[in-house]
BALOBA-1460 file (C-alpha; in Angstrom, 3 decimals):
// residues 57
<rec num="1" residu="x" x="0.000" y="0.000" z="0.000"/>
<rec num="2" residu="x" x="1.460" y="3.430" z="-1.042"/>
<rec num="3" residu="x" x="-0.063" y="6.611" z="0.411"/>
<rec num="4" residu="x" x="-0.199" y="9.664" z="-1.892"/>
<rec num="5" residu="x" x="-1.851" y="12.594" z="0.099"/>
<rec num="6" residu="x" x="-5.154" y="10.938" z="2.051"/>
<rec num="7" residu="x" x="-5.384" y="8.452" z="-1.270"/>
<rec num="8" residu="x" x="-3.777" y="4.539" z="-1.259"/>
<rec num="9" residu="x" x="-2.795" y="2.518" z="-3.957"/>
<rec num="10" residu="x" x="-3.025" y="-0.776" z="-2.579"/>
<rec num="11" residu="x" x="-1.945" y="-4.220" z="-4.188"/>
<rec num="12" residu="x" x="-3.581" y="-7.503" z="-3.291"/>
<rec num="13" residu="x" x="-2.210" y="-10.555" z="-3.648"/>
<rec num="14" residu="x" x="-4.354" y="-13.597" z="-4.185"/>
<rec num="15" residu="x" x="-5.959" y="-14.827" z="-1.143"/>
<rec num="16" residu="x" x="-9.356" y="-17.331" z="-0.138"/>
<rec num="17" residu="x" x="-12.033" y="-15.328" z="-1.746"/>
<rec num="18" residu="x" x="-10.036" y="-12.666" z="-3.080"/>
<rec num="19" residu="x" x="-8.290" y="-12.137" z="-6.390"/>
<rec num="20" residu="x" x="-5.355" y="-10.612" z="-7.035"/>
<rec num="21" residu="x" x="-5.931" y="-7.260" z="-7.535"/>
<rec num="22" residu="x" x="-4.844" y="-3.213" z="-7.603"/>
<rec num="23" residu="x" x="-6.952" y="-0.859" z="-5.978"/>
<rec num="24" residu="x" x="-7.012" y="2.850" z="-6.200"/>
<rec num="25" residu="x" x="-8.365" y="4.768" z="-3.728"/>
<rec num="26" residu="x" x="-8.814" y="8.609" z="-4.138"/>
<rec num="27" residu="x" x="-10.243" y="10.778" z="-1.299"/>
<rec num="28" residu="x" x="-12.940" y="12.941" z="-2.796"/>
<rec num="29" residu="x" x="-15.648" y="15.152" z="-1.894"/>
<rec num="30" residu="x" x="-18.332" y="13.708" z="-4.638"/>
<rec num="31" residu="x" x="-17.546" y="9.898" z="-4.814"/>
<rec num="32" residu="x" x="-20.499" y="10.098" z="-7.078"/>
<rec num="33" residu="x" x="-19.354" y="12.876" z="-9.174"/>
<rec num="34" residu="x" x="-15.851" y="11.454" z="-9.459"/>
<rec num="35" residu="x" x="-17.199" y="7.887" z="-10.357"/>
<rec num="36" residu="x" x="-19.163" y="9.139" z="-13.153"/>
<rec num="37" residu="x" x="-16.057" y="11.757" z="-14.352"/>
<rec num="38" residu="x" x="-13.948" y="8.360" z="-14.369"/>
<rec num="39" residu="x" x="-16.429" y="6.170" z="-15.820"/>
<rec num="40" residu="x" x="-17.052" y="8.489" z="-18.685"/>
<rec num="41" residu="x" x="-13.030" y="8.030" z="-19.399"/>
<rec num="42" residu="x" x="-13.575" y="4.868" z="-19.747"/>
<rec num="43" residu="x" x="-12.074" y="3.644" z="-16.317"/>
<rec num="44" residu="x" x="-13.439" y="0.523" z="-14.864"/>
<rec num="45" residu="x" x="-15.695" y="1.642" z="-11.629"/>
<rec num="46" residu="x" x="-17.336" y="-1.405" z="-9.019"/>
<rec num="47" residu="x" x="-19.783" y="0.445" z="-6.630"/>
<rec num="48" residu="x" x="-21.187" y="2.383" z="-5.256"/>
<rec num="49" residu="x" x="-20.837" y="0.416" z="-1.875"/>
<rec num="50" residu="x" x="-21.119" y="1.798" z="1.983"/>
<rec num="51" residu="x" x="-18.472" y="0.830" z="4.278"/>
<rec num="52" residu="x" x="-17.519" y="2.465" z="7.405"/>
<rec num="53" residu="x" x="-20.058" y="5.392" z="6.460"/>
<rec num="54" residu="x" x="-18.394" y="6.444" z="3.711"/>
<rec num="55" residu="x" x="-19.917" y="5.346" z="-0.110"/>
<rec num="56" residu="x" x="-16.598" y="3.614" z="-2.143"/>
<rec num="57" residu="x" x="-16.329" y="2.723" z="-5.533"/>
């Protein structure tokens, strides 16, 4: 995991139930703005989900 600022760029390695994987996470003030800025780039987006009272994608 590499912190940039309050965002993480995390890389999973392949565990039970979980795929190997990168994950980007920005800190923003409109996840849902943001997801549908990326998305419209054509970047892959999974979510919206609520964890820990904050919405992820």
């Amino acid at each position: 995991m590499l912190k940039a600022g309050d965002s993480w760029l995390e890389f999973w390695k392949t565990s039970e139930g979980m795929p190997e994987m990168t994950m980007l996470q920005l800190i923003v003030d409109d996840a849902d703005g943001y997801a549908q800025f990326v998305k419209s780039n054509g970047v892959e987006v999974q979510g919206p989900m609520i964890e820990h009272g904050e919405k992820m994608y």
